[in-house]
N, C-alpha and C positions, 0 to 999 in steps of 0.2 A: 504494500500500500504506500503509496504517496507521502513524504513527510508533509503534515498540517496539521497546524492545531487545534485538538476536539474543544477549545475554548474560544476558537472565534467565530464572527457568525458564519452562520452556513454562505454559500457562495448562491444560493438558489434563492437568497434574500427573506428567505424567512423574518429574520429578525430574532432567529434562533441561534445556539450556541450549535454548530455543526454537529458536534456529540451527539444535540437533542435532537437532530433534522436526519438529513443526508444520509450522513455516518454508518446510521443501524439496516440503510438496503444497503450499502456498500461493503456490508460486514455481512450479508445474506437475505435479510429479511425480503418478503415479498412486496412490491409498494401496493398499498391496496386499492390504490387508485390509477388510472391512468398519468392523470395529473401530476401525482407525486413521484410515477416512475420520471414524468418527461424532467421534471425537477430537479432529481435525483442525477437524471445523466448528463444536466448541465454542470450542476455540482462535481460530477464524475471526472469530467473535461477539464474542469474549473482547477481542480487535487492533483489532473494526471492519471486517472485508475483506467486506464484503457480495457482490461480485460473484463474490469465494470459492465463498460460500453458495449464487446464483444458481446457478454451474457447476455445481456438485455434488448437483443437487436433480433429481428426475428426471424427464422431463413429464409423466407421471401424477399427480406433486404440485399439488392443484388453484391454489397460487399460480403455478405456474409460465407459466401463458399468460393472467396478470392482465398491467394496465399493469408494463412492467417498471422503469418510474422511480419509479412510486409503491414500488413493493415490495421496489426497492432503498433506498427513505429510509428505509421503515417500518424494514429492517432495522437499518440505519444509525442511528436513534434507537432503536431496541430496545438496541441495542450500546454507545452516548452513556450513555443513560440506566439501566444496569443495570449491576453489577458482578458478575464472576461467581466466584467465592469460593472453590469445591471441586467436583469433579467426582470419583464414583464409578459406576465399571462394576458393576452385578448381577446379571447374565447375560451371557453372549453366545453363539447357534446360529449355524451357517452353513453350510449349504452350496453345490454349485457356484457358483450363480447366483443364493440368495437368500440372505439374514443378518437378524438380528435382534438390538439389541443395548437389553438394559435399561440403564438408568442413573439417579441420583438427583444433579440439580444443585443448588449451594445458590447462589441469586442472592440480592444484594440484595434484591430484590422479593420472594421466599419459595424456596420448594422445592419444586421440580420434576422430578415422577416421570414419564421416560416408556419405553413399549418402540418402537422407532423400527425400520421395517424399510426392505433394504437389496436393490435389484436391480442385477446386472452386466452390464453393455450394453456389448458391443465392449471386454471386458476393462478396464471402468474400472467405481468401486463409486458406485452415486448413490443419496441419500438417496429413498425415496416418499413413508412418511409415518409421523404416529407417535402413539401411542395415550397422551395424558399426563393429567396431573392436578398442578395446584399444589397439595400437601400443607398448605402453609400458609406466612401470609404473616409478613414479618420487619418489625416497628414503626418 
């Protein structure tokens, strides 16, 4: 796991101590919501915990049956190399077994809008895919 500390707030902006938030899917638990899974793997990104990310992506996601070392670095330097600043929810649908959660993240890199949808397999919430757009980039 990423070194970070379980005393600042979470990175998903809870307004929580990461301990209280993030931390406990990232340690296993199942997030019980869509919402919280999407949360969680920004937080994920946020730490560094790629193999987080891997778990929670769902094999429909066309990275998911690429080389999984390669696409574990990529993430891994996606994560090094970007800081991620603010996370805002602007929607979220869900029902039983599907979800949809908009959101606007502001990275380092710029701002990125996407709607990201969400299927439950065996009572756990896994990312498929997500429809985004970098709004614009930050100098």
């Amino acid at each position: 796991m990423a070194l970070f500390s379980p005393h600042l707030p979470c990175p998903c902006g809870s307004e929580k101590h990461y301990s209280e938030c993030c931390a406990r899917y990232h340690r296993g638990a199942a997030a019980p919501t869509a919402l919280l899974l999407m949360k969680s793997r920004y937080s994920a990104y946020a730490v560094g915990l790629s193999e987080y990310i891997m778990l929670t992506t769902h094999p429909e996601h066309p990275d998911f049956w690429r080389d999984k070392e390669r696409w574990r670095a990529e993430i891994e330097a996606f994560s090094r190399e970007t800081d991620f600043l603010h996370l805002e929810i602007t929607a979220y649908t869900t029902e039983e077994n599907e979800a949809y959660v908009t959101f606007t993240a502001t990275l380092s890199t710029g701002i990125l809008r996407e709607k990201s949808r969400f299927l439950k397999v065996s009572g756990r919430w896994l990312y498929v895919e997500g429809t985004y757009e970098v709004a614009s980039h930050r100098g």
